[in-house]
ZASEVO-511875 format. One record per atom (N, C-alpha, C): residue number from 1; residue in one letter; atom name; x, y, z. Coordinates in pm, whole numbers, plus 50000, padded with zeros to 5 digits. Atoms other than C-alpha are relative to their C-alpha. Example, Ala and Ser with C-alpha at 12.3 -4.5 7.8 and 13.67 -1.06 7.14 Angstrom:
<pts>
PT, gufi, koldren, bavo, xx, yy, zz
PT, 1, a, N, 50089, 49881, 50000
PT, 1, a, CA, 51230, 49550, 50780
PT, 1, a, C, 50090, 50120, 50000
PT, 2, s, N, 49918, 49881, 49994
PT, 2, s, CA, 51367, 49894, 50714
PT, 2, s, C, 49923, 50109, 50073
</pts>
This chain:
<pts>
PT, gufi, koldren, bavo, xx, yy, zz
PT, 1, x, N, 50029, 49906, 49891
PT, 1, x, CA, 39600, 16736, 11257
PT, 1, x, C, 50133, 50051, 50058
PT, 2, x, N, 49881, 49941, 49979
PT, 2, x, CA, 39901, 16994, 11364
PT, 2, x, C, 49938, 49977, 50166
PT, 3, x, N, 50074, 49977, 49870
PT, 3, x, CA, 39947, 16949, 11747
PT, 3, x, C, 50117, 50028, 50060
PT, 4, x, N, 49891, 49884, 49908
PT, 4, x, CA, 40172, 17125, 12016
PT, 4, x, C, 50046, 49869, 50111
PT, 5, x, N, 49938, 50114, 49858
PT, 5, x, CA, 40328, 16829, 12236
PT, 5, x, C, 50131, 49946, 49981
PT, 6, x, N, 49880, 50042, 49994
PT, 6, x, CA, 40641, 16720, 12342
PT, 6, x, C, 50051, 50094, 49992
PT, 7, x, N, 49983, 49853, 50084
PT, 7, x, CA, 40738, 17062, 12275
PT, 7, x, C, 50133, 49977, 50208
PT, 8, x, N, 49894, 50015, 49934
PT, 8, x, CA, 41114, 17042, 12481
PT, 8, x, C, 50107, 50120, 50030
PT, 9, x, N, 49902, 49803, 50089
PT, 9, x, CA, 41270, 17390, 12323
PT, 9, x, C, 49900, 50065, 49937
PT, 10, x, N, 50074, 49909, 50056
PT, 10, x, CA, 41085, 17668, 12260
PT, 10, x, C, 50130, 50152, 49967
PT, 11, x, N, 49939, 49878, 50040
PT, 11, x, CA, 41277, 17962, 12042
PT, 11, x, C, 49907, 50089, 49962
PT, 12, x, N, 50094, 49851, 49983
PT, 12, x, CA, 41151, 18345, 12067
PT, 12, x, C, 50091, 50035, 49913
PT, 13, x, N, 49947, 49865, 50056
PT, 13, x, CA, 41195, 18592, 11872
PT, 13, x, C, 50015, 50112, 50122
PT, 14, x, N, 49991, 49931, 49872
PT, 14, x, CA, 41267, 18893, 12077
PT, 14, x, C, 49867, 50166, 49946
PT, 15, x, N, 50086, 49843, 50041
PT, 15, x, CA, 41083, 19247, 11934
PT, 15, x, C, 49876, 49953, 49949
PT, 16, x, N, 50135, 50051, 50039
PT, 16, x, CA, 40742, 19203, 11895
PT, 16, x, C, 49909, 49873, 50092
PT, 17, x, N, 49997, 50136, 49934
PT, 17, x, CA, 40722, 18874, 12070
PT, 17, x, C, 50027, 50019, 50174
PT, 18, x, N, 50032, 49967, 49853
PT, 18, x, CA, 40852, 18956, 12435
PT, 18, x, C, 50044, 50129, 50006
PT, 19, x, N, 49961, 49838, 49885
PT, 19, x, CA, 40933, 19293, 12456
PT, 19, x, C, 49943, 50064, 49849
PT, 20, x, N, 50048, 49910, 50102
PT, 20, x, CA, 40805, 19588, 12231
PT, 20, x, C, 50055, 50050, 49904
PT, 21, x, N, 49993, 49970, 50125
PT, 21, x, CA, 40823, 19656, 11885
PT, 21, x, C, 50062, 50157, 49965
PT, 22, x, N, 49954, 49871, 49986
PT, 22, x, CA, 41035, 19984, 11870
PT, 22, x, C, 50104, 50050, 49869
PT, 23, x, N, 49901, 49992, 50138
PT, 23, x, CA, 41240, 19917, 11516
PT, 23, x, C, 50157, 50053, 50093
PT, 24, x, N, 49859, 49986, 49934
PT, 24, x, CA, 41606, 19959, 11578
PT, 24, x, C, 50036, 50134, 50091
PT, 25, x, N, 49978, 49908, 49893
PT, 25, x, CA, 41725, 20160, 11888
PT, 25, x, C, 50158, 49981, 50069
PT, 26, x, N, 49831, 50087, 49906
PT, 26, x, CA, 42073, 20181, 12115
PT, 26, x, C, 49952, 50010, 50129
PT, 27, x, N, 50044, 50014, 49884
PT, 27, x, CA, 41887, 20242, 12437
PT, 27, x, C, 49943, 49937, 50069
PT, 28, x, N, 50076, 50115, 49976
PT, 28, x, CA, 41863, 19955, 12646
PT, 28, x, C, 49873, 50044, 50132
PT, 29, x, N, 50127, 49938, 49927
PT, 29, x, CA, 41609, 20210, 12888
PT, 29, x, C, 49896, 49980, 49885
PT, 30, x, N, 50147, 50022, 50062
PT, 30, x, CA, 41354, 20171, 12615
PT, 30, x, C, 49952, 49895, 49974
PT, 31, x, N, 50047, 50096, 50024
PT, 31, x, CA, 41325, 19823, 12638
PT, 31, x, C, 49911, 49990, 50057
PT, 32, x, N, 50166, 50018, 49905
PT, 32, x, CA, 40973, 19714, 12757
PT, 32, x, C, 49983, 49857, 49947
PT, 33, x, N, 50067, 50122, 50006
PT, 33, x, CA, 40863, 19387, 12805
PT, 33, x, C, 49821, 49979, 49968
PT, 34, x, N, 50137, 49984, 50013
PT, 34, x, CA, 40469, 19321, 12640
PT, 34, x, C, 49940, 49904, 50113
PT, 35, x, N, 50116, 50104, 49879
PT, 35, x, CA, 40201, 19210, 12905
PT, 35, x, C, 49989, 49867, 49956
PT, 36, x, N, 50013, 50140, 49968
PT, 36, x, CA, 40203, 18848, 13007
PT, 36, x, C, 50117, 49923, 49933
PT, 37, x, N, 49913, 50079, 50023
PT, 37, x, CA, 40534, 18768, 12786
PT, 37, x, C, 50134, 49925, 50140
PT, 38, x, N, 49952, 50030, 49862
PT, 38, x, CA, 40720, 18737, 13155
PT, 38, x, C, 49932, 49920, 50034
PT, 39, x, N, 50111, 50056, 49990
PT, 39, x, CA, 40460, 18536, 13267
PT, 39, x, C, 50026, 49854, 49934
PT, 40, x, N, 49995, 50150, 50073
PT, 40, x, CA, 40498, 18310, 12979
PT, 40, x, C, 50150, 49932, 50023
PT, 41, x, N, 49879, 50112, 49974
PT, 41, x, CA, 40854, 18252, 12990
PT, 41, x, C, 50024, 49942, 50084
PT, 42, x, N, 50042, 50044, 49835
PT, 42, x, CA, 40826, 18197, 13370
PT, 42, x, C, 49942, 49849, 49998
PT, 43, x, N, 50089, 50042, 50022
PT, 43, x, CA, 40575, 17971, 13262
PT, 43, x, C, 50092, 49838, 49926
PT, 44, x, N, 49937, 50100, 50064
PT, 44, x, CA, 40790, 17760, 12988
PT, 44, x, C, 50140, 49940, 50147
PT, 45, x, N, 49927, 50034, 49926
PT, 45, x, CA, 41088, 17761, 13281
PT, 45, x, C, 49962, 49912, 50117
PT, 46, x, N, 50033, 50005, 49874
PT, 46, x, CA, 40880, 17639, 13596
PT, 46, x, C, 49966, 49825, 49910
PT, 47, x, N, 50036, 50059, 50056
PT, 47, x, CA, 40778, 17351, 13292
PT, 47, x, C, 50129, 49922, 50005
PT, 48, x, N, 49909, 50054, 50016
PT, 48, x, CA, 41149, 17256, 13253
PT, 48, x, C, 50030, 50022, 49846
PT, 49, x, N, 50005, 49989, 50153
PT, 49, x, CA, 41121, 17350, 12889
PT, 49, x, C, 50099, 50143, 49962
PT, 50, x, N, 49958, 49889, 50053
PT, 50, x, CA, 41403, 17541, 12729
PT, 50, x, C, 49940, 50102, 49909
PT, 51, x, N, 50036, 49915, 50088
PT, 51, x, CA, 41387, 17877, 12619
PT, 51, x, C, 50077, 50075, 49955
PT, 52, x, N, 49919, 49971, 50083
PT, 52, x, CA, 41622, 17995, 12343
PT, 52, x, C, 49955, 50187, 49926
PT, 53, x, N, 50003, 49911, 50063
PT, 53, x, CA, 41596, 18374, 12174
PT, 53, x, C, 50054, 50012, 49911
PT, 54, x, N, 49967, 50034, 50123
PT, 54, x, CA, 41665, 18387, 11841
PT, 54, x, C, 49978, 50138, 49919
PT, 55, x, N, 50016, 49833, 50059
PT, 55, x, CA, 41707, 18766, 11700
PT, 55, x, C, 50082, 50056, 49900
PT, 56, x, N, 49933, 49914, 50089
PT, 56, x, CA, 41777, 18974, 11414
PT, 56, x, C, 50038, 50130, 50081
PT, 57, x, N, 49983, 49859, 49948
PT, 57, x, CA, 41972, 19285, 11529
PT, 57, x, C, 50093, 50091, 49927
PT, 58, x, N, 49910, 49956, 50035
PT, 58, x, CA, 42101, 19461, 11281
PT, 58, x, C, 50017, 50141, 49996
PT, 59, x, N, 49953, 49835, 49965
PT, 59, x, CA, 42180, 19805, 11441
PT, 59, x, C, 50105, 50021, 49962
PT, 60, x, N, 49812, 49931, 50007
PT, 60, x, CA, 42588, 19781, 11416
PT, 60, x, C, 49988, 49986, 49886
PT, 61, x, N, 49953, 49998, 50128
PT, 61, x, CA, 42562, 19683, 11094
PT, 61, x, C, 49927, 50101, 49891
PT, 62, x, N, 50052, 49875, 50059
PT, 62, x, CA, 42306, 19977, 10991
PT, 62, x, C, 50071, 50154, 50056
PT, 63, x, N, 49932, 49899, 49934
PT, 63, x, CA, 42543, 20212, 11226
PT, 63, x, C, 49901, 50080, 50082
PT, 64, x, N, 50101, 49951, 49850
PT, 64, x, CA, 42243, 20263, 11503
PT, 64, x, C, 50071, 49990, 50117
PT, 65, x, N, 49962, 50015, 49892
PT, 65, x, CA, 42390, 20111, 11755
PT, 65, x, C, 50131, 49899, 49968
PT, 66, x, N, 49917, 50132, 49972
PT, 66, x, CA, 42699, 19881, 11859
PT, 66, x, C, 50021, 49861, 50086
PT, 67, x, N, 50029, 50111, 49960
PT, 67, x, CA, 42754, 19555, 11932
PT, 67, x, C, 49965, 49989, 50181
PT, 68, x, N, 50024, 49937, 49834
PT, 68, x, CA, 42792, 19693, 12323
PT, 68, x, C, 49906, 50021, 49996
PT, 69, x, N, 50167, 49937, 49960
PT, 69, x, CA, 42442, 19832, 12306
PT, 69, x, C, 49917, 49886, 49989
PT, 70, x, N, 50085, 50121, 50067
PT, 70, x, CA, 42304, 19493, 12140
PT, 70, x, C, 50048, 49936, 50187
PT, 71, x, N, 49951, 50083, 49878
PT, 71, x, CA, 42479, 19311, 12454
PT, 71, x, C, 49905, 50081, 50103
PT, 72, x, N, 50031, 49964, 49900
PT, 72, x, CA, 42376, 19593, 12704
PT, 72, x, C, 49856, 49973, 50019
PT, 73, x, N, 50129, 49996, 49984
PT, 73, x, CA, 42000, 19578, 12598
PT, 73, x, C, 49958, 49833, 50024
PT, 74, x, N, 50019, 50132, 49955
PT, 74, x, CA, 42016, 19168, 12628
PT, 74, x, C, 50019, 49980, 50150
PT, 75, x, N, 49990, 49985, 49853
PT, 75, x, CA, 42128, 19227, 12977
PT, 75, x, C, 49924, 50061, 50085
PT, 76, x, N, 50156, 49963, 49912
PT, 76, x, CA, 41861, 19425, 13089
PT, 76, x, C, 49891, 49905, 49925
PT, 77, x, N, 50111, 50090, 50015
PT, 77, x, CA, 41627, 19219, 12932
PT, 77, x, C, 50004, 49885, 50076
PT, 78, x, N, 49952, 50104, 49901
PT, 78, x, CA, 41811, 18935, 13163
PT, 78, x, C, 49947, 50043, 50146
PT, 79, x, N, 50019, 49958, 49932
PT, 79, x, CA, 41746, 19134, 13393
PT, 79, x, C, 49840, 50055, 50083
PT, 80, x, N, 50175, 49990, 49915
PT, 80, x, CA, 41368, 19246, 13397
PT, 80, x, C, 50018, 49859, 49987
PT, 81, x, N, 50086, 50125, 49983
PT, 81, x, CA, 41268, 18881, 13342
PT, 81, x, C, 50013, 49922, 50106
PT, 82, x, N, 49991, 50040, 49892
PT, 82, x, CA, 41479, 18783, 13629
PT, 82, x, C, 49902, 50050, 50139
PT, 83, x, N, 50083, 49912, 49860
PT, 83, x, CA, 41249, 19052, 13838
PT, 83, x, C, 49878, 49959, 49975
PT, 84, x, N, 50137, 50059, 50026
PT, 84, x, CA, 40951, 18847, 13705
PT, 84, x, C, 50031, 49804, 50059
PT, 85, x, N, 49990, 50147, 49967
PT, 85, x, CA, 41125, 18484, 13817
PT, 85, x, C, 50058, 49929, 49858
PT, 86, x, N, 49992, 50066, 50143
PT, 86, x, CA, 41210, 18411, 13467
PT, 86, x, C, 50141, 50004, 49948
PT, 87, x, N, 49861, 49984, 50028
PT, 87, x, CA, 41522, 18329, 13257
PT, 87, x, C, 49982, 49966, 49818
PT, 88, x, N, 49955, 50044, 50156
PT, 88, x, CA, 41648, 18279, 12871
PT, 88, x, C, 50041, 49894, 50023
PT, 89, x, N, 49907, 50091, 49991
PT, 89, x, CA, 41861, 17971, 12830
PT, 89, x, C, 50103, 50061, 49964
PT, 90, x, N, 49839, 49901, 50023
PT, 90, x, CA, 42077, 18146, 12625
PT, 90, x, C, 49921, 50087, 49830
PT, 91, x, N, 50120, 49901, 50131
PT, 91, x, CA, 41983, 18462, 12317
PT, 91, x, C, 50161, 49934, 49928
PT, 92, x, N, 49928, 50028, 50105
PT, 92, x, CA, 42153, 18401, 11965
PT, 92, x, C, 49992, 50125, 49913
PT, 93, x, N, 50064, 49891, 50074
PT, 93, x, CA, 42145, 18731, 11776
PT, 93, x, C, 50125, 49974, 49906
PT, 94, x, N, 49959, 49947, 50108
PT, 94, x, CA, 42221, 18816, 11441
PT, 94, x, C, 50056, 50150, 49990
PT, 95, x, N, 50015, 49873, 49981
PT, 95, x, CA, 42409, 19142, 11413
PT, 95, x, C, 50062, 50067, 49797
PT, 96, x, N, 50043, 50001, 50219
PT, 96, x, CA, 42431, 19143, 10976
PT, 96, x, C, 49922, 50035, 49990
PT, 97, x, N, 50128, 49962, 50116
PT, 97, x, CA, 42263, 19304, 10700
PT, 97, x, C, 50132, 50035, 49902
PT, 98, x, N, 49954, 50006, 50158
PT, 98, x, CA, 42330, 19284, 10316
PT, 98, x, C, 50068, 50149, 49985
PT, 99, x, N, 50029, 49789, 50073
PT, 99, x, CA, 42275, 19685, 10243
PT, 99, x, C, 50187, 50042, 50046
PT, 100, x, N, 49918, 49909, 49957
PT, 100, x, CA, 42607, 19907, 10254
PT, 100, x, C, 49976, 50118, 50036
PT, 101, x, N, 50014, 49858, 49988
PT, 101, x, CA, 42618, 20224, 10427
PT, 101, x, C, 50127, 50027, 50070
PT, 102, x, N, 49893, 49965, 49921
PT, 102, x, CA, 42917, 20415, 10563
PT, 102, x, C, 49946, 50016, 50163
PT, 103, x, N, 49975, 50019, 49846
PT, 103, x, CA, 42780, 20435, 10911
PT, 103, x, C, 50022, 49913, 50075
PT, 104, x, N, 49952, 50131, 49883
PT, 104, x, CA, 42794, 20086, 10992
PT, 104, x, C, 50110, 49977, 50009
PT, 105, x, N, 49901, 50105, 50024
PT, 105, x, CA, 43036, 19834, 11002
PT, 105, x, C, 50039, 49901, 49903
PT, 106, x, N, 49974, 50103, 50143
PT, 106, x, CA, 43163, 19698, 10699
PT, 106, x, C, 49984, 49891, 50006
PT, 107, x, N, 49979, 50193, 49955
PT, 107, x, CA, 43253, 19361, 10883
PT, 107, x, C, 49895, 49911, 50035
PT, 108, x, N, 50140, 50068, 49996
PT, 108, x, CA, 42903, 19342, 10931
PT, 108, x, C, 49902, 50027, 49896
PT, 109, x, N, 50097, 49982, 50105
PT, 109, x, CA, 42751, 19439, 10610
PT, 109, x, C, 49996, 49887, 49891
PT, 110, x, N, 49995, 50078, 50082
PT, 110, x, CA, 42743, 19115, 10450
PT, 110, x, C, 49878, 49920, 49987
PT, 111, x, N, 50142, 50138, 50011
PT, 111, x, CA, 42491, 18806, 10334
PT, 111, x, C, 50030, 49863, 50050
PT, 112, x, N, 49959, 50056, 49925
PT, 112, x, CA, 42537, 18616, 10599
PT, 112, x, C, 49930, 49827, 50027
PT, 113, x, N, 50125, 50111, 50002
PT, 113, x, CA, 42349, 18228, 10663
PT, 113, x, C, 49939, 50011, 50142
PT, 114, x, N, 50073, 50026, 49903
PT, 114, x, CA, 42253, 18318, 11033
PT, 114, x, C, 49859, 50106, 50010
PT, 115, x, N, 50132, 49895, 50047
PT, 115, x, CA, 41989, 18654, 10960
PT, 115, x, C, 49920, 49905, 49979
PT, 116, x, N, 50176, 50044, 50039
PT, 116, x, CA, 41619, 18526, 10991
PT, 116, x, C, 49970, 50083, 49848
PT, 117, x, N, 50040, 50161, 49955
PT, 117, x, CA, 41495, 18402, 10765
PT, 117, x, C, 50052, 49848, 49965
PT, 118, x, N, 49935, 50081, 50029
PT, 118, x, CA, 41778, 18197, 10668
PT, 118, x, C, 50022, 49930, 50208
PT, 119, x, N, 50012, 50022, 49878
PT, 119, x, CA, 41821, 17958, 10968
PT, 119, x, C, 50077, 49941, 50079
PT, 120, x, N, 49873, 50047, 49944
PT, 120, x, CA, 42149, 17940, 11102
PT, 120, x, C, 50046, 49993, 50113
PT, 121, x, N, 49955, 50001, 49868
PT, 121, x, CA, 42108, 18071, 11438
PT, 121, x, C, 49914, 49845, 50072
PT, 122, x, N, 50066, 50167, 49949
PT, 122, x, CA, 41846, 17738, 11515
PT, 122, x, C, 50045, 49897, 49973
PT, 123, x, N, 49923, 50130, 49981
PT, 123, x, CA, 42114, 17535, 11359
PT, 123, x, C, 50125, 50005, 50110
PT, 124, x, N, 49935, 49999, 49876
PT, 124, x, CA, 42339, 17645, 11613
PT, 124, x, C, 49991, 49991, 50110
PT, 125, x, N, 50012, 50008, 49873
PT, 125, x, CA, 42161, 17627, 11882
PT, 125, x, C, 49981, 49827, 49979
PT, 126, x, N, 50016, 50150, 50010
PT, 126, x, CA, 42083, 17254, 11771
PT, 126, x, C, 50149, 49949, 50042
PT, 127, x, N, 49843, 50101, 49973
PT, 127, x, CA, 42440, 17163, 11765
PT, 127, x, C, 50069, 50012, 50154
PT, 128, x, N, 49968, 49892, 49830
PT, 128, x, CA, 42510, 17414, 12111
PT, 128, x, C, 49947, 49870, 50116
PT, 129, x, N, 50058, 50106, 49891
PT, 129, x, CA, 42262, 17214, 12279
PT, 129, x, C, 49930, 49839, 49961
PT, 130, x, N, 49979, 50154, 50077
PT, 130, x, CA, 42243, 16864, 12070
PT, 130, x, C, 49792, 49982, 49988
PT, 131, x, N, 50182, 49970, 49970
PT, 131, x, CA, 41832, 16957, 12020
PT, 131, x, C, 49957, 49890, 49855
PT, 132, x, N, 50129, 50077, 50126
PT, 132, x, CA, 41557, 16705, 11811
PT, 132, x, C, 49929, 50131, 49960
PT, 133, x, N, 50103, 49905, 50055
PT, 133, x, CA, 41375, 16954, 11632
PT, 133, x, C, 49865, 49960, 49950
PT, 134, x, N, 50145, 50076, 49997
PT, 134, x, CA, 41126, 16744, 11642
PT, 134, x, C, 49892, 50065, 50094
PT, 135, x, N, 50085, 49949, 49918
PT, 135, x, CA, 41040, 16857, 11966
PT, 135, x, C, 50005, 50148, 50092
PT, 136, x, N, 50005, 49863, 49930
PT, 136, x, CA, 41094, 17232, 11945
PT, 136, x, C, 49911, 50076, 49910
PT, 137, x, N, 50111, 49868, 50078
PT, 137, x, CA, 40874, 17519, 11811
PT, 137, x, C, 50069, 50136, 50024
PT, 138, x, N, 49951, 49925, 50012
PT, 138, x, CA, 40950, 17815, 11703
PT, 138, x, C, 49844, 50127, 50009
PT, 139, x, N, 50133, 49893, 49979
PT, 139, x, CA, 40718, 18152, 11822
PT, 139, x, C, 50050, 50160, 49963
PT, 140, x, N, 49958, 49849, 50003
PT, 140, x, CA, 40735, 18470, 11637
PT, 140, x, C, 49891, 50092, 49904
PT, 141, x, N, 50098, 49939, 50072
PT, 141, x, CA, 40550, 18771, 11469
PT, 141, x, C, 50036, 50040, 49891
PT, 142, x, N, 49966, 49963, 50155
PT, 142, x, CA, 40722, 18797, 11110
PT, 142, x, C, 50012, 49919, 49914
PT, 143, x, N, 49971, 50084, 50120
PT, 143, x, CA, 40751, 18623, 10787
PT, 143, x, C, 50178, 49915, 50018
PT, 144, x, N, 49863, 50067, 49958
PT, 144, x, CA, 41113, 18582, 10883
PT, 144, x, C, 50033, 49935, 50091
PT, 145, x, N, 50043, 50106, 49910
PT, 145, x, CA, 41030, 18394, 11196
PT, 145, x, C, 49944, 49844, 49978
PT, 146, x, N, 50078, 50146, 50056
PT, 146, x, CA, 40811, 18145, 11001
PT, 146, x, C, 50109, 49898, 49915
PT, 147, x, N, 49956, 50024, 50078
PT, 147, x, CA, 41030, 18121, 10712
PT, 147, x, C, 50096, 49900, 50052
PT, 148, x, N, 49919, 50075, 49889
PT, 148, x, CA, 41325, 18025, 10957
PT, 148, x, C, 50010, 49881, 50033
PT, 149, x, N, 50072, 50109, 49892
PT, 149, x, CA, 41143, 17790, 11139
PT, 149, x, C, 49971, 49873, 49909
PT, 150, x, N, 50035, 50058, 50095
PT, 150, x, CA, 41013, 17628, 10790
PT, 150, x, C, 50174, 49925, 49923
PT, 151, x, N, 49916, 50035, 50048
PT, 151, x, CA, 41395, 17618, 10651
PT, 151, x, C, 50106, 49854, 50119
PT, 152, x, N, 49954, 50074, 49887
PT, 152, x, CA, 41512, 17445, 10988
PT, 152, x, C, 49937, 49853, 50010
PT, 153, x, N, 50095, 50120, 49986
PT, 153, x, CA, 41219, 17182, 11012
PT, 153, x, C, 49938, 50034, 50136
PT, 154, x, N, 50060, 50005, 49837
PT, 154, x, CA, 41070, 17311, 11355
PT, 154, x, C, 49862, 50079, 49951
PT, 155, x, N, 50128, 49980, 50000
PT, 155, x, CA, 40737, 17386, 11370
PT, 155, x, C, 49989, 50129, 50051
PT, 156, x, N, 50000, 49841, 49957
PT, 156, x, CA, 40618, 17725, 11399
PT, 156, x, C, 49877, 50039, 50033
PT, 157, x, N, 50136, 49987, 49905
PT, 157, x, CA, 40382, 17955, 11587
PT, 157, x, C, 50029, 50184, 49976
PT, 158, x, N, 50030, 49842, 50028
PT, 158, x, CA, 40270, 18311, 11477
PT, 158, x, C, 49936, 50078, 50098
PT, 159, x, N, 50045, 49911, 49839
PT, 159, x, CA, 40163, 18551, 11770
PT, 159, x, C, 49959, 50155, 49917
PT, 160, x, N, 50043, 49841, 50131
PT, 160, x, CA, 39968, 18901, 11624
PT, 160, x, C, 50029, 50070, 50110
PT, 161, x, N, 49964, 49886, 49902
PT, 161, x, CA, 40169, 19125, 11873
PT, 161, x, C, 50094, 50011, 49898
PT, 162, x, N, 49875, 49950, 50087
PT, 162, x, CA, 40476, 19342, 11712
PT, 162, x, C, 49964, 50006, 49869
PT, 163, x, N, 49995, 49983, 50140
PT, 163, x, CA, 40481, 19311, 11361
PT, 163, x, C, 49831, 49942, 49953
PT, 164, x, N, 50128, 50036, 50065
PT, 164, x, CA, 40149, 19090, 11344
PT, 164, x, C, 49996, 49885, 49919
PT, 165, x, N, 50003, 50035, 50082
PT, 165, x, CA, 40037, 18905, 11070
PT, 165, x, C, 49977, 50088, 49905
PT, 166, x, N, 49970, 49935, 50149
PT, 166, x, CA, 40194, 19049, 10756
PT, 166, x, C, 49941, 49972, 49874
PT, 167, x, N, 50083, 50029, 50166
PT, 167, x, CA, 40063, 19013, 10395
PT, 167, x, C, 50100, 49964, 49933
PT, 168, x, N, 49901, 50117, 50041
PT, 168, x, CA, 40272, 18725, 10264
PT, 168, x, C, 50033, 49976, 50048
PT, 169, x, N, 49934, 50116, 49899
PT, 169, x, CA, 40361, 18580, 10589
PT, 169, x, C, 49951, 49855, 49943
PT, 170, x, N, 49997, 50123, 50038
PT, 170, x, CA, 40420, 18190, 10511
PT, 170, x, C, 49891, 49977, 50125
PT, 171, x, N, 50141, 50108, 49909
PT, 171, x, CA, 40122, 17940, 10664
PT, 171, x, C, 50097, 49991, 50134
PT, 172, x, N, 49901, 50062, 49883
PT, 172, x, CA, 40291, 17895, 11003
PT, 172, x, C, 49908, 49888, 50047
PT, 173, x, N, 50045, 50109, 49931
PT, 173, x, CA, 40190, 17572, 11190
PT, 173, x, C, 49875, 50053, 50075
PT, 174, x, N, 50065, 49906, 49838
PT, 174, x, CA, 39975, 17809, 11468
PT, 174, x, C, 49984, 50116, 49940
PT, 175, x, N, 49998, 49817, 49967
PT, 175, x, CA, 39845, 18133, 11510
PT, 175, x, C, 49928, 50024, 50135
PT, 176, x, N, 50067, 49972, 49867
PT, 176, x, CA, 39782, 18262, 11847
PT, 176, x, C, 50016, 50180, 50035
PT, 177, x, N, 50016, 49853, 49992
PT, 177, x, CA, 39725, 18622, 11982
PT, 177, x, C, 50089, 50039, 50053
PT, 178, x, N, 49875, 50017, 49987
PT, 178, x, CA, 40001, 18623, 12189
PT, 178, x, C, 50141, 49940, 50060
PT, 179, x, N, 49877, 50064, 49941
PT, 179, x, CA, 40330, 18480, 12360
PT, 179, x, C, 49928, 49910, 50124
PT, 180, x, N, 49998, 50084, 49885
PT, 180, x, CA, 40131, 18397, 12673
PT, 180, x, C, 49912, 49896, 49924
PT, 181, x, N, 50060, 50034, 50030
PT, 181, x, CA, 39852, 18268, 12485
PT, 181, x, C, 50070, 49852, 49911
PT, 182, x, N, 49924, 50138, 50069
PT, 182, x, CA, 40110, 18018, 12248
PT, 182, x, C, 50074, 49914, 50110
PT, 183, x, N, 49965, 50054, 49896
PT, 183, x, CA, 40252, 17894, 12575
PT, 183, x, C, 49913, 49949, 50096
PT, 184, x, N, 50146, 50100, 49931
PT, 184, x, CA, 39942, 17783, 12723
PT, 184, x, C, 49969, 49915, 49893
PT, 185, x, N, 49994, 50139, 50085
PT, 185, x, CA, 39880, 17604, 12428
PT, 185, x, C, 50110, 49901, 50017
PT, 186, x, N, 49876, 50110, 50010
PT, 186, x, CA, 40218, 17431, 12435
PT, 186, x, C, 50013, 49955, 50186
PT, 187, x, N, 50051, 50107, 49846
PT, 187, x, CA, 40140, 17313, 12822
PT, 187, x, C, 49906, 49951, 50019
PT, 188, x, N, 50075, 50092, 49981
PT, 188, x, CA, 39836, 17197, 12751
PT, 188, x, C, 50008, 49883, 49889
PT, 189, x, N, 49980, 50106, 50081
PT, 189, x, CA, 39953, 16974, 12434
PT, 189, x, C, 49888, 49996, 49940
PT, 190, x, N, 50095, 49958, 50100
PT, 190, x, CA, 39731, 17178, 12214
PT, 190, x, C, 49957, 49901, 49881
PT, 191, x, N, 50035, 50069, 50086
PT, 191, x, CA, 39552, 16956, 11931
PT, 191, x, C, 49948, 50133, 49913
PT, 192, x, N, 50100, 49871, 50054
PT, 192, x, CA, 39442, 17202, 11666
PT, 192, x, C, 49864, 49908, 49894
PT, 193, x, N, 50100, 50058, 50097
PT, 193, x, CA, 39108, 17124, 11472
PT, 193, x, C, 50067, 49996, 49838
PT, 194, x, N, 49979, 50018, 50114
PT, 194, x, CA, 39132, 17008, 11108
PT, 194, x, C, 49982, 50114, 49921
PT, 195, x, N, 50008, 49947, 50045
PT, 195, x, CA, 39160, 17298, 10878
PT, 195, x, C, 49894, 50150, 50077
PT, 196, x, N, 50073, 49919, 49883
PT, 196, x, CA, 39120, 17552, 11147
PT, 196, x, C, 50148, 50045, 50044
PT, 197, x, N, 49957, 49945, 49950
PT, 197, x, CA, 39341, 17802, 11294
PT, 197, x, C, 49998, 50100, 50117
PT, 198, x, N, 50015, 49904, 49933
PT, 198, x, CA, 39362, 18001, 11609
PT, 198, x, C, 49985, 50109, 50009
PT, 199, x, N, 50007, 49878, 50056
PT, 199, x, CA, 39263, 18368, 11565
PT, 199, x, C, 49990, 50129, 50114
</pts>
């Protein structure tokens, strides 16, 4: 039986997950937070339960945006959640990708081990903040969220906001509808039924 307890660290994804699904952008005015993800993080904080962000962003290295814009739009996002009571612990972004193109940044066009869904930024935050991954979960809406989460050893939790459930997303541990909804599970020390998933 998969079950949601002890749950100490919780890592987000960020697009899709708490704020809206908009594919790469440099304007941190178009960030939007989705209904009730404020709420939830609020929710994990008021619990005592870290909450880590864990993001692919590879604008500088597709030549969308620069690393300044990646920073500025994490800062307003610091920023609404603070106007909801809420906080990050701390975000980890990825700003790599493989592909070459002359608009990016060369120095960032490589194959890197921290890009979801290789899972380098959750080993860093392990070592950052000396974490059991025993008792963290990982909540996101892509194959590269799961995958991640699967290469790390942390248990994972699929949410059908943003991207959804994809066609060949890996089994994740969970499926819940969304962010607030996987965070009420993980405060009530969810039990899931035997060969049964949340839908």
């Amino acid at each position: 039986m998969a079950e949601l307890h002890s749950v100490k660290t919780v890592f987000l994804d960020r697009d899709g997950v708490v704020t809206v699904e908009r594919g790469l952008y440099a304007d941190p005015g178009l960030l939007e937070l989705l209904p009730g993800s404020a709420e939830a993080v609020r929710s994990l904080n008021h619990a005592g339960i870290r909450v880590i962000m864990i993001t692919n962003q590879p604008g500088p290295a597709k030549g969308v945006c620069t690393m300044d814009d990646v920073n500025a739009m994490h800062t307003r996002l610091a920023s609404m959640l603070a106007t909801h009571g809420a906080h990050l612990d701390r975000i980890y972004s990825c700003a790599h990708h493989p592909e070459k193109n002359e608009r990016g940044d060369p120095a960032l066009q490589i194959e890197c081990s921290c890009r979801k869904p290789k899972p380098g930024m959750l080993l860093t935050a392990k070592n950052d903040f000396g974490l059991d991954f025993a008792h963290c979960v990982m909540i996101g809406d892509a194959s590269s969220d799961i995958l991640a989460a699967k290469a790390a050893g942390v248990r994972s939790i699929l949410v059908k906001t943003g991207r959804g459930i994809l066609e060949g997303t890996p089994d994740p541990d969970f499926i819940f509808p969304t962010l607030l909804d996987a965070v009420t599970a993980i405060l009530q020390g969810y039990k899931e039924p035997e060969h049964s998933k949340q839908s």
